[in-house]
C-alpha positions in Angstrom: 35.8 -8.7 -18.1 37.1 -5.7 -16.3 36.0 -5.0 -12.9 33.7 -1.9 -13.7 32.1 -4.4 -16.2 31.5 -6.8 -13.7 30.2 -4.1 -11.3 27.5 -2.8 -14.0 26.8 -7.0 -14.7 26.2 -7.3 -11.1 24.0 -3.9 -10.4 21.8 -4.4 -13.9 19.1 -6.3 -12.0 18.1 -4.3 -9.5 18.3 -1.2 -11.3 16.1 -2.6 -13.6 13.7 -4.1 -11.0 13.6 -0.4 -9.2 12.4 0.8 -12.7 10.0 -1.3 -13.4 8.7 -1.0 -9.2 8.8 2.4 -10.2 6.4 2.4 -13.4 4.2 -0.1 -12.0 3.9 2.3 -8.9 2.7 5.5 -11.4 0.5 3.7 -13.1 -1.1 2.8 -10.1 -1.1 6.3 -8.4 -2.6 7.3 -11.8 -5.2 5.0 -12.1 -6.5 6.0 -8.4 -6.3 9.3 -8.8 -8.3 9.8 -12.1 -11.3 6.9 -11.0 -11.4 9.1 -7.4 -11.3 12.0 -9.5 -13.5 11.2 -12.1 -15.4 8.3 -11.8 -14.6 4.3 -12.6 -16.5 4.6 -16.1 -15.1 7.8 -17.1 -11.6 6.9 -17.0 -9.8 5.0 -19.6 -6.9 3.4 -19.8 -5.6 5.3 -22.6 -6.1 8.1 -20.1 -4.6 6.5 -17.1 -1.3 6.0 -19.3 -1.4 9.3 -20.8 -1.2 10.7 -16.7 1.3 8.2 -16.5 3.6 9.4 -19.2 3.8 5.9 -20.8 2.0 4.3 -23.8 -0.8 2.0 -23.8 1.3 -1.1 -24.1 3.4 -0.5 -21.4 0.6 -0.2 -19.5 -0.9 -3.1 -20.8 2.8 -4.9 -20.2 2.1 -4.2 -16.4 -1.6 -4.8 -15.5 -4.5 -6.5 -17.3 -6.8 -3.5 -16.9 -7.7 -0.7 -14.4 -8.7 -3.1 -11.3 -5.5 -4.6 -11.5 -3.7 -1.2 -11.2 -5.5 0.1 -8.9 -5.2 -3.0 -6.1 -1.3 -3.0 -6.8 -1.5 0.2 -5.0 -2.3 -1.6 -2.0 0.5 -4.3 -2.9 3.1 -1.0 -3.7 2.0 0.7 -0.6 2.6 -2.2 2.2 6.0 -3.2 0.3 7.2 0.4 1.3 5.6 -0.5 5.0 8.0 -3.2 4.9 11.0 -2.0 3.5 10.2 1.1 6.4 10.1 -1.6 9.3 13.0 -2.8 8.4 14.5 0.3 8.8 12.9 1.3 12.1 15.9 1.1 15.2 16.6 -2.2 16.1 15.5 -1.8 20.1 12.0 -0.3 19.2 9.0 -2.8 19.8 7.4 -4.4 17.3 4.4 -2.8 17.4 5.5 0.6 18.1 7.6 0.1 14.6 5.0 -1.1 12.8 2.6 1.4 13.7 4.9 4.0 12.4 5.9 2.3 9.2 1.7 2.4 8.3 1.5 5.8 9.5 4.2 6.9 7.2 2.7 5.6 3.9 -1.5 5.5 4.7 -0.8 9.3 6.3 1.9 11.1 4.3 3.2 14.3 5.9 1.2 17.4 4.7 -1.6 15.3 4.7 -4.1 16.9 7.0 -3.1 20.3 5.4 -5.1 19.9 2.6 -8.2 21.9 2.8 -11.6 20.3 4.3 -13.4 20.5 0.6 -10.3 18.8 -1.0 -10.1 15.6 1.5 -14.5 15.5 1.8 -14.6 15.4 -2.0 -11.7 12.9 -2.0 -12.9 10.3 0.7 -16.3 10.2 -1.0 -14.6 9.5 -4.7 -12.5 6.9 -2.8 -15.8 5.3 -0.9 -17.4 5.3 -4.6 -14.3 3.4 -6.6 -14.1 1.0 -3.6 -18.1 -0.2 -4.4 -16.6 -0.8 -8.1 -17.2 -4.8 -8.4 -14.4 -5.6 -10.2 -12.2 -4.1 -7.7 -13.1 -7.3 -5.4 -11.2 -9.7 -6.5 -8.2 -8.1 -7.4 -8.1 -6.4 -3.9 -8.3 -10.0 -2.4 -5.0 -11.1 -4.3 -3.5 -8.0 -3.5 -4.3 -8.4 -0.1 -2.3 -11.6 -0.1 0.6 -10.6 -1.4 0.6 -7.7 0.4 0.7 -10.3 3.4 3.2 -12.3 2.4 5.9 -9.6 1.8 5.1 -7.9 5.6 5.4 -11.0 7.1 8.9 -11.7 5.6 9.6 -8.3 6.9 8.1 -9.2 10.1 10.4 -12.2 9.9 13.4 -10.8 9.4 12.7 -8.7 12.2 11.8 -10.8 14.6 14.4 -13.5 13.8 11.8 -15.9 12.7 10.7 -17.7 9.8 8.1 -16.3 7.6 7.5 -20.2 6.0 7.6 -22.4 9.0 6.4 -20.0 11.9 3.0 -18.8 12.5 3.7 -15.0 14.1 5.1 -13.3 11.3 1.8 -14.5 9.4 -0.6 -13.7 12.0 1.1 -10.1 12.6 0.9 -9.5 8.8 -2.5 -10.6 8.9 -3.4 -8.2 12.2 -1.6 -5.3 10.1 -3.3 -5.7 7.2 -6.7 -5.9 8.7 -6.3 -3.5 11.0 -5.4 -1.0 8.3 -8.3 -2.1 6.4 -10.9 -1.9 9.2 -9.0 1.6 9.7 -9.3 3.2 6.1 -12.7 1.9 6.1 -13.7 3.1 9.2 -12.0 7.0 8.3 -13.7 6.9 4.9 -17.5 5.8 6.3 -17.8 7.9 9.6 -20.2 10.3 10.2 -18.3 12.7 10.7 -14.4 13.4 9.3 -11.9 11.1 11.2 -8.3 11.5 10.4 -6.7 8.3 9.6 -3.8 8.9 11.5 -6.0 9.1 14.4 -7.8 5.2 13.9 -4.8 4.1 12.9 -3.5 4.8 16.5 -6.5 3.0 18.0 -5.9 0.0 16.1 -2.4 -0.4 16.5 -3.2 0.1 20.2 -5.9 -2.7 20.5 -3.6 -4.9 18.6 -0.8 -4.2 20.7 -2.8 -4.8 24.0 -4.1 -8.2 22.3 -7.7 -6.8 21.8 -8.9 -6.2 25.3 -12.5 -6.6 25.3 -13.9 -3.1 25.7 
């Protein structure tokens, strides 16, 4: 086998894995946007692939039906946190990194830009799919792999074992509660509270070791 052959051999794999990360991610983003959009019973999930661009059976390759797609979201979303702490500088504390590996994927920039009307009507649609109970227990499995793969992040960071020691767990578990006490917080307060914001606050309680107040 030539050398080029060997090279495309080796580099098959991940290029593959990438796509299919890829497709699994725009299913996802679809499925979200049209149940925030339009309501969990009015979307389909010939609909959902049509946004997609893919058929039916691929999406049916990839999730078992629209709860499934929706919670690997939350799965797609904290395997980019990761993959970002990883590539925060090497001399930045861990806390400080973290908080701006969740800022950049739960507060894309542009964000706040979007009108008031757009982001009110979008944080109710959101509050409504997330009352959906068949969400529940796919959220709960996502929310353990979603663990898992920040604290092997947090690991490697941290030159510690993400098996045998207990802080990379208990970070990913801060991180993961913290942002859901944060998204829940932003979606249900009175009045509008950017995410960014109680994201900050979190990160800063966690970081101080939650001071009683």
């Amino acid at each position: 086998m030539a050398p080029a052959d060997e090279d495309r051999t080796t580099e098959q794999p991940g290029l593959r894995e990438r796509k299919k990360r890829r497709t699994r991610a725009a299913l996802s983003q679809a499925a979200i946007r049209l149940c925030v959009l339009r309501g969990w019973a009015d979307v389909t999930i010939e609909q959902i692939a049509a946004e997609a661009d893919v058929s039916v059976r691929t999406f049916r390759n990839y999730f078992s039906g629209k709860a499934e797609a929706i919670a690997a979201g939350h799965v797609e979303r904290m395997l980019r946190v990761a993959d970002d702490l990883l590539a925060r500088p090497a001399g930045e504390p861990l806390w400080d990194a973290l908080l701006h590996a969740v800022l950049g994927q739960f507060v894309p920039a542009g964000a706040d830009q979007a009108p008031a009307a757009h982001n009110d009507r979008w944080r109710e649609g959101v509050r409504l799919m997330l009352t959906e109970p068949a969400l529940a227990g796919e959220i709960v499995k996502a929310n353990a792999a979603a663990q898992q793969a920040l604290a092997g992040a947090v690991a490697q960071r941290t030159g510690t074992d993400a098996e045998r020691d207990l802080h990379p767990k208990l970070v990913a578990a801060a991180v993961a509660a913290g942002t859901a006490v944060a998204v829940e917080h932003s979606l249900r307060a009175e009045e509008t509270t950017p995410l960014g914001a109680v994201l900050a606050q979190v990160f800063a309680q966690l970081s101080a070791g939650l001071p009683v107040p």
